[in-house]
C-alpha positions in Angstrom: -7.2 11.3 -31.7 -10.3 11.9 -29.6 -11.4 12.2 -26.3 -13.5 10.4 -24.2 -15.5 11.5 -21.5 -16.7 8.0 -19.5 -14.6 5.0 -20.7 -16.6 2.9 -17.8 -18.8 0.9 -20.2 -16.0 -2.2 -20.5 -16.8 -5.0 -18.6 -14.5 -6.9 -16.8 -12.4 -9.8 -18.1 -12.8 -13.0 -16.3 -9.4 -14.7 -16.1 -9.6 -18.1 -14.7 -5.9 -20.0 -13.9 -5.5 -21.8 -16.7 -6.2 -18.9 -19.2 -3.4 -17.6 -21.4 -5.7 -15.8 -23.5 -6.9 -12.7 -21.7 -3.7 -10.1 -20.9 -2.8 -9.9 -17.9 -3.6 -6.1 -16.5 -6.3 -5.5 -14.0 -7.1 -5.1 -10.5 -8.7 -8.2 -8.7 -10.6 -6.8 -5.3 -10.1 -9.8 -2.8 -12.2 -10.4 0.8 -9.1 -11.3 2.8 -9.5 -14.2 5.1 -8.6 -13.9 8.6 -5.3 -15.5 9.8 -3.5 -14.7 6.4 -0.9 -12.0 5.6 -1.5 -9.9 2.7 1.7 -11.3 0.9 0.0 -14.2 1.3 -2.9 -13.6 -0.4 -0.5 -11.8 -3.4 1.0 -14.9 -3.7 -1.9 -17.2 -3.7 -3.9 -15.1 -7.0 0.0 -15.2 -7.7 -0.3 -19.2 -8.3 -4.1 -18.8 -9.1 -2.9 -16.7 -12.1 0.2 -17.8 -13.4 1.6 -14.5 -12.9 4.7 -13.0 -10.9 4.1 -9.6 -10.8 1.0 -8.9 -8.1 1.3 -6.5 -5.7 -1.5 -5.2 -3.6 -2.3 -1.3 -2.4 -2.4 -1.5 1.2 -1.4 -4.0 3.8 -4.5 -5.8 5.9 -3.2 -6.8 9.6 -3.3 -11.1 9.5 -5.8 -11.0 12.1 -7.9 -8.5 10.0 -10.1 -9.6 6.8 -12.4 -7.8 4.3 -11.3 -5.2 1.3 -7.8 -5.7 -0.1 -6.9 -4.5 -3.9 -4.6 -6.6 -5.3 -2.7 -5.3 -8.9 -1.9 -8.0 -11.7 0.6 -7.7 -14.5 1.4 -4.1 -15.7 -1.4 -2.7 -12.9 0.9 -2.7 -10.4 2.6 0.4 -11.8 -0.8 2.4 -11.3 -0.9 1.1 -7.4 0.7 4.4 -6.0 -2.5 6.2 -7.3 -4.9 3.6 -5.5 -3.2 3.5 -2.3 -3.2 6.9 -1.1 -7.4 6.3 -1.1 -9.5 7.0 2.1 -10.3 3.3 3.9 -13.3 2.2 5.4 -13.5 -0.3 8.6 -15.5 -1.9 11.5 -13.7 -2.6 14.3 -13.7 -3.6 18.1 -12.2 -2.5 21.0 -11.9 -4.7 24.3 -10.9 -2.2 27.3 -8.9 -2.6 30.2 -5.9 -4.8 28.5 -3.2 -3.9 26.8 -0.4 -5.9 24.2 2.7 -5.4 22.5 0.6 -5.6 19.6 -2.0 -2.8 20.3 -4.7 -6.1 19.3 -5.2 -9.3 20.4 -2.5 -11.3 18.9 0.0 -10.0 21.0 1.0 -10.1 24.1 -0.2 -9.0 26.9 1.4 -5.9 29.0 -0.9 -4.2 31.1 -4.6 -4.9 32.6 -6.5 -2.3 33.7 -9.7 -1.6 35.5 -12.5 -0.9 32.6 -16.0 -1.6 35.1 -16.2 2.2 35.4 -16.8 2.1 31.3 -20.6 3.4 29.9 -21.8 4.3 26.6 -21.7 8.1 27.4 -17.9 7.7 28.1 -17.1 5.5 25.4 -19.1 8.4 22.7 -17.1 11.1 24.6 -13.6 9.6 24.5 -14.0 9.4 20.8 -14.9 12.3 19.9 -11.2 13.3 20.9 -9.9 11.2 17.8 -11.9 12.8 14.5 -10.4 15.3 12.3 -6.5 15.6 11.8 -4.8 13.5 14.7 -1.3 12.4 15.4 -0.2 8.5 15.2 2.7 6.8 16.1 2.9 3.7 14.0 3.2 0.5 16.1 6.2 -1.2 16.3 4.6 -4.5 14.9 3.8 -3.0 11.4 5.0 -2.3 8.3 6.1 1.1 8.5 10.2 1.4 7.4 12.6 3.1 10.4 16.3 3.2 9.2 16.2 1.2 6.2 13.9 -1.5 8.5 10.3 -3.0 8.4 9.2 -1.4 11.9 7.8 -5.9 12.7 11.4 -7.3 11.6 13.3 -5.0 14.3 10.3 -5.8 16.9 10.8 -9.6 15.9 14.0 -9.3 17.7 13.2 -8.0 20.7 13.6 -3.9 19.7 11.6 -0.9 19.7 13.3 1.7 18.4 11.9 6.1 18.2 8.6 6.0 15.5 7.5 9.7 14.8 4.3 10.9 15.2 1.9 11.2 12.0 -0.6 13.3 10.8 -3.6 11.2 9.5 -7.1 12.5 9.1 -10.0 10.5 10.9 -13.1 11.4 8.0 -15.7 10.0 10.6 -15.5 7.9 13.8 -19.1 6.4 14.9 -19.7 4.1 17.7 -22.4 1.2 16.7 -22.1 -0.6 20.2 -21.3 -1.1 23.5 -21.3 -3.7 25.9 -20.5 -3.4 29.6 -20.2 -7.2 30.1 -16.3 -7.9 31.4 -14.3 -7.3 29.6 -16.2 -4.6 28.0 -16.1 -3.8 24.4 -17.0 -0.9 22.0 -18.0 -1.7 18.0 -17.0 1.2 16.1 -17.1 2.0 12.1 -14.2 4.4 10.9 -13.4 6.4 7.8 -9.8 7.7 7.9 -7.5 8.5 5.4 -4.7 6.1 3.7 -1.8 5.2 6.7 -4.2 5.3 9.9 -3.6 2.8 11.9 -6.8 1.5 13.4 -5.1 -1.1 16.4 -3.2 2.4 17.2 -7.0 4.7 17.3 -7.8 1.0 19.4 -5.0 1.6 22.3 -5.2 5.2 21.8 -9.2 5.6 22.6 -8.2 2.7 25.5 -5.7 5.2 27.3 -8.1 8.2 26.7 -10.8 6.6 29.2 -8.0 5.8 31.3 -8.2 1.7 31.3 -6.3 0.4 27.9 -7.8 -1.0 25.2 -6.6 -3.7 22.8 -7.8 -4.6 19.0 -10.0 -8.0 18.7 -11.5 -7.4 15.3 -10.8 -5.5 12.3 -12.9 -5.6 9.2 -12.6 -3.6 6.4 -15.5 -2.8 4.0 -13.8 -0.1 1.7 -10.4 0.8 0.2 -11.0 3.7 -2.3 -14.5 3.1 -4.6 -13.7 -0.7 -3.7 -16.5 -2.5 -1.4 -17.2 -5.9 0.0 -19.9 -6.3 -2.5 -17.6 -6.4 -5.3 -14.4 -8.4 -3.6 -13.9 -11.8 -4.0 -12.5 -15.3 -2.1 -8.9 -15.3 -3.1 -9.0 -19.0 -4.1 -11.5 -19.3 -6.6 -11.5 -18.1 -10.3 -11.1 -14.2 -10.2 -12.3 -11.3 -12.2 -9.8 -8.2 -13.0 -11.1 -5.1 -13.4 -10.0 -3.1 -16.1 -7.5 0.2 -15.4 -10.5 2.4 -16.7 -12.5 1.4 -13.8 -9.7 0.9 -11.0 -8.9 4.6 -11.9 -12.4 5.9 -12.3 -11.6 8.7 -10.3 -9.4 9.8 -12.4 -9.5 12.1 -15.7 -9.7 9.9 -18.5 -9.2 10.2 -22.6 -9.2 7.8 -25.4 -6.5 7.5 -27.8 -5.5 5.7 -31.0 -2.9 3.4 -31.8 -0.6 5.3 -33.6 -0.8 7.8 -30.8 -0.3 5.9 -28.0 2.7 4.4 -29.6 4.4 7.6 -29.6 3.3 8.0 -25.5 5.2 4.3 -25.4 8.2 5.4 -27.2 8.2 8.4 -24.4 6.9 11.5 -26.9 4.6 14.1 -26.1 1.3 14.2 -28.0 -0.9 17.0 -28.9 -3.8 17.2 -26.3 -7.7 16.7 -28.0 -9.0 20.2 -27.6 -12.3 18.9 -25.5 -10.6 17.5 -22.9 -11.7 19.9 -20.0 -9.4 19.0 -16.9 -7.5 20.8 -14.8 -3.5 20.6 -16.2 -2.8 19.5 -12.7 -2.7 15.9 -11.8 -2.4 12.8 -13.6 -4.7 11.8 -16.7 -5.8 8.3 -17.8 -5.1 7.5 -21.6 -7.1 4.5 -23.0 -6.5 3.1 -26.3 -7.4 -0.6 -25.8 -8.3 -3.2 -22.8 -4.3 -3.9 -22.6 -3.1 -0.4 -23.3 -2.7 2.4 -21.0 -0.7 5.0 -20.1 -0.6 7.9 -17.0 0.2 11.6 -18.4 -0.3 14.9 -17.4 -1.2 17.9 -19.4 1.4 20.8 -20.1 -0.8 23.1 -21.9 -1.3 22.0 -25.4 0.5 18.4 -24.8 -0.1 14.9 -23.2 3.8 14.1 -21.5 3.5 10.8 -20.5 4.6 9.3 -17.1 3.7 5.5 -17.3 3.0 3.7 -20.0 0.9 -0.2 -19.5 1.2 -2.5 -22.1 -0.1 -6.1 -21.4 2.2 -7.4 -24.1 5.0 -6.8 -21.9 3.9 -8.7 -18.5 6.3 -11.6 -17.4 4.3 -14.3 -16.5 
């Protein structure tokens, strides 16, 4: 048993749709098109895969495209550790209107009188919205109230008490502004897992005093995920492997006979070299199809998850 300090040197296995070859365990980073939803886009690498379980870490809007992470196979058991990652976005916001929605898919409630609107106000206003804010989630979204999707009870007709969240707003910039009626504001933001960027939208809107409404939403990171790397969901797709979905994480290499006793749910002794804190989970590699999430108790690897690509359903 031995440990391994940077197990980032595997490339990535190309699985095209056909393939039966390749196991299926990775994480596929997808551009999402506008106009889809992101179960839609599960199920399409779903059918471009041959594979039932796909599951992505964190929902896009459908009017919203760019940087969506979509687990295959026996990754989706890691996705609770990638979607709790700060996101990235550029965004704009049309003042002096108002929907259902917070963007401009829905419908509309309120106009407002936005010709008073400059830059200078615009860079003011926002400042308001960095560090630790409160949100409370729109109705039209996938939050659960009561058992409920938040958009299934708003689909008929109700809006129901949402509490107030604390999310963290990393950085809030504004890139443009036109005056031009209606007038709009581009803006970048870097905010932590759960904001809700049509809410900053209506929020930054009722700050100046005029209502503001979503009409684009981009985003261009999830985690260490970028545009640069994603891909069109309906061409041949590349998984990453768990060793570089997880990069962020502590990471050790095991043998075989080791890592069967983390599947059959023993603890294993833990390689003296690995220097991590015994807090937090650790990343065991033993091959491109095996995995397992532990944490360290001392002298001992307990495991928590164990990944086997031998044992994804197609």
């Amino acid at each position: 048993m031995t440990a391994c300090s940077d197990t980032s040197d595997q490339q990535p296995a190309a699985l095209e749709q056909a393939s039966g070859k390749s196991p299926l365990l990775g994480v596929a980073v997808v551009d999402k098109p506008g106009g889809m939803t992101s179960h839609d886009v599960v199920n399409l690498v779903r059918r471009r895969l041959g594979c039932r379980r796909v599951g992505h870490a964190g929902t896009l809007d459908p009017m919203a495209t760019g940087v969506l992470v979509v687990c295959v196979g026996q990754a989706t058991r890691v996705m609770e550790y990638l979607q709790t990652d700060p996101k990235a976005y550029e965004a704009t916001v049309a003042f002096g209107i108002e929907t259902d929605t917070l963007d401009i898919t829905g419908t509309v409630t309120r106009t407002g009188d936005a010709s008073h609107l400059t830059r200078a106000a615009v860079e003011d206003a926002l400042a308001r919205f960095r560090g630790t804010i409160l949100q409370v989630p729109p109705m039209v979204s996938a939050r659960h109230v009561g058992g409920e999707r938040l958009y299934d009870l708003a689909r008929r007709g109700l809006e129901v008490e949402r509490e107030a969240r604390a999310v963290t707003v990393h950085s809030l910039t504004l890139q443009d502004f036109s005056a031009e009626p209606p007038p709009t504001a581009d803006i970048s933001v870097v905010c932590s897992a759960g904001t809700y960027v049509r809410t900053l939208a209506a929020d930054l809107g009722a700050a100046l005093g005029c209502g503001g409404a979503l009409t684009a939403l981009r985003r261009t990171r999830a985690g260490r995920f970028t545009l640069e790397e994603a891909q069109t969901p309906d061409g041949a797709l590349t998984l990453l492997p768990i060793e570089k979905a997880l990069s962020t994480m502590p990471q050790v290499r095991l043998d075989g006979n080791t890592f069967a006793r983390l599947r059959d749910g023993c603890a294993v002794a833990c390689p003296p070299d690995l220097l991590v804190s015994a807090e937090g989970p650790i990343l065991v590699v033993c091959d491109a199809a095996r995995y397992a999430i532990v944490t360290r108790d001392d002298r001992e690897l307990r495991p928590v998850k164990v990944l086997n690509a031998a044992e994804t359903t197609r």
